[in-house]
C-alpha positions in Angstrom: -28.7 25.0 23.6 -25.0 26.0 22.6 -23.5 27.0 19.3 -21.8 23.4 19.0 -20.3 25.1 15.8 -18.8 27.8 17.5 -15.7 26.6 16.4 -16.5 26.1 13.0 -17.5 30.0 12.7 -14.5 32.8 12.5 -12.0 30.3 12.2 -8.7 31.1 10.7 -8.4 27.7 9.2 -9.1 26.9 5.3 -12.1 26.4 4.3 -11.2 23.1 3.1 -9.8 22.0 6.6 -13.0 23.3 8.0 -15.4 21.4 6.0 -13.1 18.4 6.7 -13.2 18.6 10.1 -17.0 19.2 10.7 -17.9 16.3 8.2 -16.1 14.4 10.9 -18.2 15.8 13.3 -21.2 14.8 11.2 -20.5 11.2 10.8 -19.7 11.5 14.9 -23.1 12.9 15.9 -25.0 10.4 13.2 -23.3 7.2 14.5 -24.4 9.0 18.4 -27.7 9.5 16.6 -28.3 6.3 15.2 -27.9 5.1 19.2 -29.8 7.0 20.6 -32.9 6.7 18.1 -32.6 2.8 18.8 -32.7 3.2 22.5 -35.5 5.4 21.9 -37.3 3.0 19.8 -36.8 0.5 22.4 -38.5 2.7 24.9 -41.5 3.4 23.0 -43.5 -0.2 24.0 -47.2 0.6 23.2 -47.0 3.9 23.0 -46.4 6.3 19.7 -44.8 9.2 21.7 -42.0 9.2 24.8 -41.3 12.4 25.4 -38.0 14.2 27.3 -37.7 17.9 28.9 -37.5 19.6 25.8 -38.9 17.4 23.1 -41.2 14.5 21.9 -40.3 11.5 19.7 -43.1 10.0 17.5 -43.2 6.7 16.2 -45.4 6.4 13.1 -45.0 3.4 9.9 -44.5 4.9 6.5 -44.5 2.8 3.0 -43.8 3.1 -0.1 -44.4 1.5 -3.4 -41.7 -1.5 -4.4 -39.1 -0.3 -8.2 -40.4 -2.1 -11.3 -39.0 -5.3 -12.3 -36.9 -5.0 -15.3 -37.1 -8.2 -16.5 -40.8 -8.8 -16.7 -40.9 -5.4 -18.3 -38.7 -6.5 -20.9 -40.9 -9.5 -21.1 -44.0 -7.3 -21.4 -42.3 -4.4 -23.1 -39.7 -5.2 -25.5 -35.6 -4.9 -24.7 -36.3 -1.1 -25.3 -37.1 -0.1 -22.2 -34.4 3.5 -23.0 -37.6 5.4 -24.2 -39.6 5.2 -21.4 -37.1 5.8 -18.9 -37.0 9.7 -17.5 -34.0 12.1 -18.4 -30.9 11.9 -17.0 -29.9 14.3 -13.7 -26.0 14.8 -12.4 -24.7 16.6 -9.6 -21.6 17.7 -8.1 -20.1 15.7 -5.3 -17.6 17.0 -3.1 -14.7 14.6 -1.5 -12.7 16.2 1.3 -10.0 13.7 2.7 -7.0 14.1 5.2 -4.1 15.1 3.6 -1.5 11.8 3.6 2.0 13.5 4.6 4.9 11.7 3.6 6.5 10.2 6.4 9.5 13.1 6.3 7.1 15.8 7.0 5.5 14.1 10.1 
């Protein structure tokens, strides 16, 4: 398979402009992606596997349990549901957008 980030590696270019233009990339190759798993999907019939030169696809049905209902909670519980919920977490999210240039520099 080829480095397809070759030219994401020893670039001269901020790293800022880099991470820009490979999330581009990213949200390229997922929308490809996305295709490609429903044609896949499609070709599956009553099989679980379908398999290329290189690799196999499974199929295979995961669940998980429904959220609570916060209004029958409150019912059963009491308006101060607060104390029973878990602690808070936060992260750091990172927006990278194209810089807007006004229209004398273009």
């Amino acid at each position: 398979m080829n480095d397809i980030l070759a030219p994401f590696k020893n670039s001269n270019r901020s790293d800022v402009d880099l991470i820009g233009d490979l999330r581009a990339v990213i949200k390229e190759a997922k929308s490809m992606e996305e295709e490609l798993k429903e044609r896949i999907l499609e070709s599956f019939g009553s099989s679980d596997s379908v398999g290329g030169a290189d690799y196999i696809a499974y199929q295979s049905i995961h669940g998980r349990k429904g959220s609570f209902d916060e209004k029958k909670l409150k019912e059963k519980l009491g308006n101060d549901l607060e104390s029973y919920r878990k602690p808070s977490t936060s992260s750091i999210k990172l927006d990278v957008k194209p810089r807007e240039l006004p229209d004398d520099e273009v």
